[in-house]
NUDO-588193 format. One record per residue (C-alpha): residue in one letter; x, y, z. Coordinates in steps of 0.001 Angstrom, whole numbers. Layout:
N
@titi=A	u=X	v=Y	w=Z $
...
***
This chain:
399
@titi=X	u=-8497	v=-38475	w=-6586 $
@titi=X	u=-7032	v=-35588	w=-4570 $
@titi=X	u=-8400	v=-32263	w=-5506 $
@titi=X	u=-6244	v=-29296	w=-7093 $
@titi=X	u=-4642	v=-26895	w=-4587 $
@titi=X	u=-5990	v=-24171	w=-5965 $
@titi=X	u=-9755	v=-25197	w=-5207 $
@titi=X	u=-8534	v=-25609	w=-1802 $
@titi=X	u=-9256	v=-23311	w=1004 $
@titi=X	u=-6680	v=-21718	w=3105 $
@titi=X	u=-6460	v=-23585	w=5902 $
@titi=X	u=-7267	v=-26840	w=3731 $
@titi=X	u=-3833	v=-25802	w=2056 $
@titi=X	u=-1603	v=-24812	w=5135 $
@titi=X	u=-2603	v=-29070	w=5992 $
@titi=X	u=-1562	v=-30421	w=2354 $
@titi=X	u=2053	v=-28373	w=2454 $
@titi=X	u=2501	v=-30079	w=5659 $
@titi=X	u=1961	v=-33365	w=4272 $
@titi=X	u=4203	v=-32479	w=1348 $
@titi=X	u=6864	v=-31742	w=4036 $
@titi=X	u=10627	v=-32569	w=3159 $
@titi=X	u=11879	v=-31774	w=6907 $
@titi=X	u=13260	v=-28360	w=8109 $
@titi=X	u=16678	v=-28361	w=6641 $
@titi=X	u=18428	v=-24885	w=5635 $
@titi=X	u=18981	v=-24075	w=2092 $
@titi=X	u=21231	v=-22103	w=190 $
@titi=X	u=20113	v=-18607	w=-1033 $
@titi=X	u=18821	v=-18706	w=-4866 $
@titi=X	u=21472	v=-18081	w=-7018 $
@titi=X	u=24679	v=-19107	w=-5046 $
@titi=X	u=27179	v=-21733	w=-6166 $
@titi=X	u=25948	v=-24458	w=-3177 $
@titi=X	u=22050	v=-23590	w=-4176 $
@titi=X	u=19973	v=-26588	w=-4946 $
@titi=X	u=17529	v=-27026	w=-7619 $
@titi=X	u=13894	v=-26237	w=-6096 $
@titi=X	u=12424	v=-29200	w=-3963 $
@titi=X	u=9314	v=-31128	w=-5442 $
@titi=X	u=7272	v=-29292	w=-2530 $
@titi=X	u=9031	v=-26429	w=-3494 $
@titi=X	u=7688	v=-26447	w=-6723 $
@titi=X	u=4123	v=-27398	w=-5366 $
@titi=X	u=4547	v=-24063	w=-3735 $
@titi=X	u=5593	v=-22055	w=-6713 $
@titi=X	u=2393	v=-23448	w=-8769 $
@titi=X	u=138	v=-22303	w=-5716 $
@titi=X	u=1516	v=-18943	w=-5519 $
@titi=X	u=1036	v=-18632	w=-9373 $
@titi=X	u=-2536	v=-19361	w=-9320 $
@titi=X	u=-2600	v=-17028	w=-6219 $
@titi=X	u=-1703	v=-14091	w=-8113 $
@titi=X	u=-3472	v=-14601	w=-10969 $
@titi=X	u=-6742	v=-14251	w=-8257 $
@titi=X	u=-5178	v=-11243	w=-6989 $
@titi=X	u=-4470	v=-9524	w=-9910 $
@titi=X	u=-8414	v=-10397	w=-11365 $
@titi=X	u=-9597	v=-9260	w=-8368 $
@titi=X	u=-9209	v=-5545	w=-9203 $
@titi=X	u=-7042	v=-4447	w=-6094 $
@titi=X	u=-4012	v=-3777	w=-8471 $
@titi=X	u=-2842	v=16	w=-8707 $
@titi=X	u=-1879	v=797	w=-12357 $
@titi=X	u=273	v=3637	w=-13385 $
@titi=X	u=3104	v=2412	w=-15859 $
@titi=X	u=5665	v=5089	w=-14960 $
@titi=X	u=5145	v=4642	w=-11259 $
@titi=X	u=5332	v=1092	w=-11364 $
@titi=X	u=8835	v=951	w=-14006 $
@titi=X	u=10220	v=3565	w=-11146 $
@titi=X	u=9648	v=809	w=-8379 $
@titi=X	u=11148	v=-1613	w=-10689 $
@titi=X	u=14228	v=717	w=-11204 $
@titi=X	u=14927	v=853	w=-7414 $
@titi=X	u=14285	v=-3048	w=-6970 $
@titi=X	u=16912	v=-3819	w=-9927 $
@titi=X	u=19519	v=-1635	w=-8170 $
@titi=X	u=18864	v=-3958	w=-5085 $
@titi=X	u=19223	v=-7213	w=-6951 $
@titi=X	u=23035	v=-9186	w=-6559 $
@titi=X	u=24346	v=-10345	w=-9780 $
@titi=X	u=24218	v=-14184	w=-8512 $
@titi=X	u=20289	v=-13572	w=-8193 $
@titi=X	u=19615	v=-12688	w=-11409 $
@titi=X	u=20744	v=-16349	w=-13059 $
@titi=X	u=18128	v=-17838	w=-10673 $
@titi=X	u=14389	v=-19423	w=-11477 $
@titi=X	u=12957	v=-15672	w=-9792 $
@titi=X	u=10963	v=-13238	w=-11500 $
@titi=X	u=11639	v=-10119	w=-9422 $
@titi=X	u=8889	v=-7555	w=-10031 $
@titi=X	u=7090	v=-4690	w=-7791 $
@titi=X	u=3549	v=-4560	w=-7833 $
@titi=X	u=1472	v=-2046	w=-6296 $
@titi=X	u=-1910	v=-2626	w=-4427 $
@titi=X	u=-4486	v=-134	w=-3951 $
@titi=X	u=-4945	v=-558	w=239 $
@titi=X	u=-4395	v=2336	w=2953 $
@titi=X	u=-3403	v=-118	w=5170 $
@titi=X	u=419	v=-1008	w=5936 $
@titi=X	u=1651	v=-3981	w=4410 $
@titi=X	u=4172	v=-5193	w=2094 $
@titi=X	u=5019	v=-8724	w=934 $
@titi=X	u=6540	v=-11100	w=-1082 $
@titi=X	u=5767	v=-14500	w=-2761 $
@titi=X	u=8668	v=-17284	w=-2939 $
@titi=X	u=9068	v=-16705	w=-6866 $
@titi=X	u=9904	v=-13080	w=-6181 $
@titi=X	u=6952	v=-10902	w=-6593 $
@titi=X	u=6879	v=-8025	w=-4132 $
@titi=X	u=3247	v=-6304	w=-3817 $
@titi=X	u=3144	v=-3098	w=-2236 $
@titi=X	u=189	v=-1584	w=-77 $
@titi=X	u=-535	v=2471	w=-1653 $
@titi=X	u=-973	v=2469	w=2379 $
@titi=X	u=2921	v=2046	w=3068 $
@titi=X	u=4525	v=4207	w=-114 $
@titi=X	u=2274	v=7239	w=1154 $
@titi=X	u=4207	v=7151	w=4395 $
@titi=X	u=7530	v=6669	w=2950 $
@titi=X	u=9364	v=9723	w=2673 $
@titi=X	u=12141	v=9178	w=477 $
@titi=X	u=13910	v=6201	w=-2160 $
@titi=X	u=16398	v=5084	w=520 $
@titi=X	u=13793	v=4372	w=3058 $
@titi=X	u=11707	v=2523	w=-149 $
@titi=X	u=15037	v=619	w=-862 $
@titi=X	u=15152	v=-426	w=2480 $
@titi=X	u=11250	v=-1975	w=1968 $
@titi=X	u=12387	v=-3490	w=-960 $
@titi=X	u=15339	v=-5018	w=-208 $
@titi=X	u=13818	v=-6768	w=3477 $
@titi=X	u=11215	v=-8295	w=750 $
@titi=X	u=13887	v=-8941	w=-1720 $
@titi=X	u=15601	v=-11161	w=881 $
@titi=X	u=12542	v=-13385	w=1864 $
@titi=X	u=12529	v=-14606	w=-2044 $
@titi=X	u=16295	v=-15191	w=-2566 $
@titi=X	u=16935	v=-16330	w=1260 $
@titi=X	u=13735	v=-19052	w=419 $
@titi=X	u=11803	v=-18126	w=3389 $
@titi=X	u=8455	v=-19196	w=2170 $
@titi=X	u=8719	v=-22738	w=2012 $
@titi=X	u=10950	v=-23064	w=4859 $
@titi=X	u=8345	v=-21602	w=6653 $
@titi=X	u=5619	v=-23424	w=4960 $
@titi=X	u=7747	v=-26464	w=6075 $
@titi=X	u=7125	v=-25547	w=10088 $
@titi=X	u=4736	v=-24346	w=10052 $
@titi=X	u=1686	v=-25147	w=12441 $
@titi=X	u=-1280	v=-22874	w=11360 $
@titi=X	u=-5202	v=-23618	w=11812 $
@titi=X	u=-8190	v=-22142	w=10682 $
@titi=X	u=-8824	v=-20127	w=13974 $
@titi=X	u=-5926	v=-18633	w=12845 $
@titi=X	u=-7367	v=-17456	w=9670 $
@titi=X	u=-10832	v=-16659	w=11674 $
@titi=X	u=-9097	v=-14382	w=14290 $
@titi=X	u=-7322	v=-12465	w=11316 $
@titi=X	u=-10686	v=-11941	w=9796 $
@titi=X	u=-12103	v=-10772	w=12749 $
@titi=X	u=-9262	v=-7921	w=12859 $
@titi=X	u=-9948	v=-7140	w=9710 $
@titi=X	u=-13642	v=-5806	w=10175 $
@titi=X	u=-13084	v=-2257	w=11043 $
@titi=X	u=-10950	v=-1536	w=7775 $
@titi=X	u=-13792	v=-3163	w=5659 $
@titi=X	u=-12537	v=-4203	w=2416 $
@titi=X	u=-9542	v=-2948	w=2455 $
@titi=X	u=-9061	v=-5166	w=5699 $
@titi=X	u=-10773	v=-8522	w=4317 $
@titi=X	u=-8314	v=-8192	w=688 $
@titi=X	u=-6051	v=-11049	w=2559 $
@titi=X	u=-8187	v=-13634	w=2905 $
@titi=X	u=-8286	v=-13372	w=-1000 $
@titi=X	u=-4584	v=-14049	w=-744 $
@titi=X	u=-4658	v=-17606	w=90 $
@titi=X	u=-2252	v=-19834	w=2657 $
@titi=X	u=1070	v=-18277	w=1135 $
@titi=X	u=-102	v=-14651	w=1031 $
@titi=X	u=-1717	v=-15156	w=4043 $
@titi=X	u=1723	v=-15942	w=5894 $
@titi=X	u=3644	v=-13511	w=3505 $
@titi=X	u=1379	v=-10487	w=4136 $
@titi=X	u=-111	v=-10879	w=7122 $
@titi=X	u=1584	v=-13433	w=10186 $
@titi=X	u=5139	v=-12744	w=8736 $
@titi=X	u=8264	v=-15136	w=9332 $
@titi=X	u=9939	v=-16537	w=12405 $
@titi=X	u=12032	v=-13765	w=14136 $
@titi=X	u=14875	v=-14924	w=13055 $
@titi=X	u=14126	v=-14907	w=9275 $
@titi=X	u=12935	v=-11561	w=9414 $
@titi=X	u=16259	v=-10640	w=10882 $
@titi=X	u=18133	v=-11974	w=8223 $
@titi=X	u=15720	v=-9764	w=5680 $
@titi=X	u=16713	v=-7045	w=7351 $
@titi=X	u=20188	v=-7695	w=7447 $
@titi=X	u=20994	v=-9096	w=4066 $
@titi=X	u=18624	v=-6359	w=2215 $
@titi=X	u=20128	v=-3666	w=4290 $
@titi=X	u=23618	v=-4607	w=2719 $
@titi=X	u=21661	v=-4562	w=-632 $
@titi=X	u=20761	v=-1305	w=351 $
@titi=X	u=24164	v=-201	w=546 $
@titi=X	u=25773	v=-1626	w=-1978 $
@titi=X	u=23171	v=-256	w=-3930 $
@titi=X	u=24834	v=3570	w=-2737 $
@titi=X	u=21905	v=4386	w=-125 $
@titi=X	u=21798	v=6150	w=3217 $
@titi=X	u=21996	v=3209	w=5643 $
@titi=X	u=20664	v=5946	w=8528 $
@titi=X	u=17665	v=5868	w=6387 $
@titi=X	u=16441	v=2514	w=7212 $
@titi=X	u=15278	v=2294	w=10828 $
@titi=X	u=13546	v=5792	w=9922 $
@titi=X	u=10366	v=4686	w=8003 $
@titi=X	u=10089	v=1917	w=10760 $
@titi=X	u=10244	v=4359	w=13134 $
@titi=X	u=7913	v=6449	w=11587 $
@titi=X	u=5054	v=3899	w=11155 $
@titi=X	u=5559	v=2839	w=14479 $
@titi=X	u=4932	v=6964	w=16130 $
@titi=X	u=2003	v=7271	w=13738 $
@titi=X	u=505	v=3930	w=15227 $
@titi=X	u=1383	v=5750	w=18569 $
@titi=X	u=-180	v=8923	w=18269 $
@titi=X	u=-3555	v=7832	w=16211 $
@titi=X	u=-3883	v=4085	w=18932 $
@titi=X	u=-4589	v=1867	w=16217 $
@titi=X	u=-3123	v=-1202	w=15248 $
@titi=X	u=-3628	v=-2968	w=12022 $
@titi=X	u=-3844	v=-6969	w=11095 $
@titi=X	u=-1022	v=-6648	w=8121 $
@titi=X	u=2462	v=-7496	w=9032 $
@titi=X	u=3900	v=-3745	w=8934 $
@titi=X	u=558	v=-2171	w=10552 $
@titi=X	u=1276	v=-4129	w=14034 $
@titi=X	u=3289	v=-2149	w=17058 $
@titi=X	u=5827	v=-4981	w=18428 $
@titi=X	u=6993	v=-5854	w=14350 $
@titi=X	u=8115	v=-2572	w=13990 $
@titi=X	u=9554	v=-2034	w=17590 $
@titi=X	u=11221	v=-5534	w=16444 $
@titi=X	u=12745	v=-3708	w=12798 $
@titi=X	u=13917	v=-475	w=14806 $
@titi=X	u=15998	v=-2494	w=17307 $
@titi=X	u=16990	v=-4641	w=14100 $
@titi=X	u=17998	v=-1913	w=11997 $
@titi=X	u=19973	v=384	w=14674 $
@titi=X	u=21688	v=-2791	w=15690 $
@titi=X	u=22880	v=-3569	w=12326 $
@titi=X	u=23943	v=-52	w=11517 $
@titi=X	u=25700	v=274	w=14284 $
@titi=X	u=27284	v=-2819	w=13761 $
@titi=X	u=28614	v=-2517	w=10365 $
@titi=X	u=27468	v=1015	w=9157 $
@titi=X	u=28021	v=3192	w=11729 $
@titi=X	u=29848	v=5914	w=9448 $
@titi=X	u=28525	v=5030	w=6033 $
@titi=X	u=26409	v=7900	w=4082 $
@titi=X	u=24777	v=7133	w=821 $
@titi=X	u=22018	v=8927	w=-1330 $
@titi=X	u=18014	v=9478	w=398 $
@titi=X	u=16060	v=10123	w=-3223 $
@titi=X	u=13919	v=12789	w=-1389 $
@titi=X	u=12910	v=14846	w=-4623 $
@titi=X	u=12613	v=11872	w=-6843 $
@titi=X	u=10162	v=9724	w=-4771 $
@titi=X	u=7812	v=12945	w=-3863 $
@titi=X	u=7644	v=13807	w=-7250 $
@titi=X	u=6922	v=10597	w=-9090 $
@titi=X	u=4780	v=9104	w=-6160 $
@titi=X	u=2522	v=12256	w=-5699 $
@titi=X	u=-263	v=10074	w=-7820 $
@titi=X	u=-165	v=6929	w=-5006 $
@titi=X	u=-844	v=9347	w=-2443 $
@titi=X	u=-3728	v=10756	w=-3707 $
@titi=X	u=-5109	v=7321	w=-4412 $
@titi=X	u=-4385	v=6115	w=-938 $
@titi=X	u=-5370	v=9421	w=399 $
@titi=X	u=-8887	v=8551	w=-1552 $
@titi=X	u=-8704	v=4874	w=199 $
@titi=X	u=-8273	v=6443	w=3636 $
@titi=X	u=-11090	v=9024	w=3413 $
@titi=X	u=-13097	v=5862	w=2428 $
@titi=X	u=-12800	v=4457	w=5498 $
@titi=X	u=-13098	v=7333	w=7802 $
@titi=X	u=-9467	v=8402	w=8535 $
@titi=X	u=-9689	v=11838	w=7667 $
@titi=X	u=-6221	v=12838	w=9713 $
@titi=X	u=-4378	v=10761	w=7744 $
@titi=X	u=-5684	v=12099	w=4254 $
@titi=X	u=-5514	v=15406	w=4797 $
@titi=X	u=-2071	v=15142	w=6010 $
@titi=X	u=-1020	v=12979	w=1977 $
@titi=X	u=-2924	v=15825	w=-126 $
@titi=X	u=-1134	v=18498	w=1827 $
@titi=X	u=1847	v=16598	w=1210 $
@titi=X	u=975	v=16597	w=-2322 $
@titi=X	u=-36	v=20179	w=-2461 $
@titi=X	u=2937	v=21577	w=-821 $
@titi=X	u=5029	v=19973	w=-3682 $
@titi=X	u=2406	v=20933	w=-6421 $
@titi=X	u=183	v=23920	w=-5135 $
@titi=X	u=-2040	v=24163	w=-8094 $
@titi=X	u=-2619	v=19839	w=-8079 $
@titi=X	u=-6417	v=20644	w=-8240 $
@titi=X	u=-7327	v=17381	w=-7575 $
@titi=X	u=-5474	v=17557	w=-4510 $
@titi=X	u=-7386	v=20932	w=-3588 $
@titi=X	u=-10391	v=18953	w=-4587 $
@titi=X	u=-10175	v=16254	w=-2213 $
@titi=X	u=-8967	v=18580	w=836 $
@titi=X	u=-12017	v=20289	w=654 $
@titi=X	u=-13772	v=16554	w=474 $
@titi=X	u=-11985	v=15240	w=3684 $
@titi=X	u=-13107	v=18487	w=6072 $
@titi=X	u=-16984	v=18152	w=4276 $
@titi=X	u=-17171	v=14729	w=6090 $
@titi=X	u=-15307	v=15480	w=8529 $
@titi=X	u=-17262	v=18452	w=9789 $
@titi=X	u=-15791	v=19478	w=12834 $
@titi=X	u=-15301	v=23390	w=13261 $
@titi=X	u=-14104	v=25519	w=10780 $
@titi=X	u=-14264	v=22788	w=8135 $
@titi=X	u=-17486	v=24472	w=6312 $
@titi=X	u=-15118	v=27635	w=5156 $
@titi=X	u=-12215	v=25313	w=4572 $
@titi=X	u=-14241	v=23259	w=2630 $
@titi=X	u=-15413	v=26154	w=323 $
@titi=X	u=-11757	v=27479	w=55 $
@titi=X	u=-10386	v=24348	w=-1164 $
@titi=X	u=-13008	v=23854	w=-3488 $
@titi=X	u=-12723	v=27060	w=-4945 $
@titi=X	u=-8854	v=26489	w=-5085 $
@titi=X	u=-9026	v=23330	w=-7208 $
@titi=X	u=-11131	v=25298	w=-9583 $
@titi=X	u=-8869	v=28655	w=-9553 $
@titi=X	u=-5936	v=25934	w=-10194 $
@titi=X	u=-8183	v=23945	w=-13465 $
@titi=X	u=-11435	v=25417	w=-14825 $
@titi=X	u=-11886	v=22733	w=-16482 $
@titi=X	u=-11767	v=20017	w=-13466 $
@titi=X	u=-15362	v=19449	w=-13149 $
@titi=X	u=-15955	v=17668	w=-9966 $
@titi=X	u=-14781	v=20926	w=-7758 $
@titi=X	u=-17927	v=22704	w=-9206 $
@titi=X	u=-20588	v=20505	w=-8734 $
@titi=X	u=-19177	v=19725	w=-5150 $
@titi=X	u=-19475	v=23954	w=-4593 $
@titi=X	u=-22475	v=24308	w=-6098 $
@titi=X	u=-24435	v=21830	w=-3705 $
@titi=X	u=-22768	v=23491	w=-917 $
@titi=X	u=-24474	v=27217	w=-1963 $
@titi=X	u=-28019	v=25253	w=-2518 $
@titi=X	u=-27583	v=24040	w=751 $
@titi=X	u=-26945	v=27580	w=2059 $
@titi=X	u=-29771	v=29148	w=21 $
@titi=X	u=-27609	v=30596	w=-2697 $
@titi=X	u=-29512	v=28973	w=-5812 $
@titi=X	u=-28100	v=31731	w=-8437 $
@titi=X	u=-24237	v=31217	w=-7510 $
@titi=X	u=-25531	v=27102	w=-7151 $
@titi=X	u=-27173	v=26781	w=-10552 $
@titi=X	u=-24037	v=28891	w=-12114 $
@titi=X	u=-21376	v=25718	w=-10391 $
@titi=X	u=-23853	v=23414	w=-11519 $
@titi=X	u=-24235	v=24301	w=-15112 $
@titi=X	u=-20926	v=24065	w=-14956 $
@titi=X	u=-20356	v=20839	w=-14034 $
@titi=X	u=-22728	v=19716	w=-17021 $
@titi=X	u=-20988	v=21474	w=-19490 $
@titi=X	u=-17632	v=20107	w=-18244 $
@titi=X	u=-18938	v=16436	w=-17999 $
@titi=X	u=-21654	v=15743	w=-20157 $
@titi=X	u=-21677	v=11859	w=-19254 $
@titi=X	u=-21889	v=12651	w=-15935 $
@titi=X	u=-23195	v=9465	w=-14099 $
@titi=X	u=-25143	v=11936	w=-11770 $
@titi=X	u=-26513	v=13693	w=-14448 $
@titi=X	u=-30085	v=12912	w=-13691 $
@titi=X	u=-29673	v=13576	w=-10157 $
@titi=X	u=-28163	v=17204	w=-10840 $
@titi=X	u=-30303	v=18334	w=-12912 $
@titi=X	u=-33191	v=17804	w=-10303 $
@titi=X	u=-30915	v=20217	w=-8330 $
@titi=X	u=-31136	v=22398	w=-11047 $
@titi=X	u=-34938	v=22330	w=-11079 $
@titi=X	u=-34034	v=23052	w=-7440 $
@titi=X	u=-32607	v=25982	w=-8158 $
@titi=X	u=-35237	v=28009	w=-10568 $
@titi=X	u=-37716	v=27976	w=-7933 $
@titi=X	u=-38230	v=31301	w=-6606 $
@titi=X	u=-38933	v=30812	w=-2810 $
@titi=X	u=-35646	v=30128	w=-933 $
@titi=X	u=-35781	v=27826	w=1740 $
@titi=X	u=-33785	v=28413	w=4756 $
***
């Protein structure tokens, strides 16, 4: 008896779609008039993505936030030809919480989206433009044509892992992925698929009424922030030559067919609704020690919404660990921002009143901290607070 796919491991998988091979030959896009039914491997492929998401969707990386996700949804329908939507996909944005680049897409039509990517996305055009690349991949039926040449092995699999160790668990989500979100997210397509995502979703971006000029923009921003901080990450949209390789594409194309066309950017709309993802990926990227990078999303944030006291909050979070010069007043400042901006946001007040005990200031310490109590009553540092308190009512000072 052969044993289910989805008790297989990666690489064990990557071997049985290659046994289930059909041969290389090109198929029609999903939808169109000369489009065949989906291929028996092609439905093997289907049923292994499904029981790939369901594992990715249990496994708690999933960023929920109904009106953020039905606005991604919005922009994808825009993108979506009228052929498409008579086809077997189910086209649907979902968002993962991971400060790392990446975006991908599974052969049914499910596009998940790293928190890591939106922060650095600057308006809806350049997001359409993300979309629409991933869009293509599921209509176009990239996935099992690739899955159909492909020749992967487990060192493969090991080497990613290997990458993956300085970005800790945000790094290591992949290998949760499986074989198909494994080439999806991570190795990509051949060179000339990804060409054809980025020339088929680009005309999806414009026929959806978007700035064409926008497009080689957020590649070209990803790639100068790569640049400037020398890091390179394992996820398809995190590595240097794949977005040197989407610049070239996109200029190319524009100035190929779209040389003159305008269309709309989205600037105010995608700040204002996304200002939540950035402060979660901001959160993600302070976890793992890249303190430039949050800073710079909560500023973002708080120039759009000065009085966002979480925002203020975590500011004053990112230059505590950070600690370099100057950060000990900015840290006080912020924190006493985000509590000028909501007295009743508690974690500002405990964070400032452990910053006075430090200094020796128990009376303006035990004040904070009182208030912190009062504020959050289930407090799951309770306990070790109100040892700080006990702290504080001792009457030498130690300095």
């Amino acid at each position: 008896m052969v044993p289910s796919l989805c008790h297989r491991r990666p690489s064990q998988l990557l071997g049985v779609f290659l046994s289930l091979s059909v041969g290389c030959s090109s198929l029609n896009p999903l939808g169109t008039p000369g489009a065949r039914q989906l291929d028996d491997d092609e439905q093997r492929l289907w049923k292994t993505v499904a029981e790939e998401e369901k594992r990715l969707d249990r496994s708690g990386a999933r960023y929920e936030d109904p009106a953020i996700a039905q606005y991604l949804n919005e922009v994808v329908q825009k993108l979506i030809p009228p052929h498409v939507r008579a086809s077997p996909l189910t086209i649907q944005v979902k968002i993962i919480k991971n400060p790392l680049l990446n975006a991908f897409t599974f052969p049914n039509g499910n596009i998940y989206v790293h928190t890591g990517i939106l922060s650095r996305i600057e308006n809806e055009a350049q997001l359409a433009t993300l979309l629409g690349h991933e869009l293509v991949h599921a209509t176009h039926r990239h996935g099992i044509q690739e899955f159909r040449g492909l020749q992967r092995s487990s060192a493969t699999l090991a080497t990613f892992q290997m990458l993956t160790l300085p970005f800790g668990l945000f790094g290591a989500a992949a290998s949760s992925l499986g074989s198909v979100g494994y080439v999806a997210s991570v190795s990509g397509y051949s060179r000339d698929k990804e060409r054809e995502a980025d020339r088929e979703g680009l005309a999806l971006v414009v026929a959806a009424g978007y700035a064409p000029a926008e497009a080689p923009k957020l590649f070209e921003h990803l790639k100068r922030d790569l640049e400037f901080r020398k890091i390179d990450e394992p996820y398809f949209f995190g590595t240097h030559p794949r977005l040197v390789e989407r610049v070239e594409s996109y200029h190319e194309i524009i100035e190929e067919r779209y040389i003159s066309k305008s269309g709309d950017l989205g600037v105010d709309r995608y700040r204002k609704i996304m200002a939540p993802v950035f402060i979660e990926n901001a959160i993600a990227d302070l976890a793992i020690g890249r303190f430039d990078f949050a800073e710079e999303l909560l500023n973002r944030v708080i120039r759009e919404q000065p009085e966002n006291a979480r925002a203020l909050y975590l500011v004053g979070e990112v230059t505590r660990q950070r600690n370099t010069e100057g950060d000990l007043q900015r840290t006080e400042d912020r924190y006493r921002q985000a509590i000028a901006a909501d007295a009743k946001y508690a974690d500002p007040y405990r964070a400032l009143g452990k910053l006075l005990l430090r200094r020796g200031d128990k009376e303006g310490a035990k004040a904070l901290l009182q208030q912190y109590l009062a504020l959050f009553p289930q407090a799951p540092d309770r306990a070790y607070v109100e040892q700080e308190l006990k702290t504080c009512d001792q009457r030498e000072v130690l300095r």
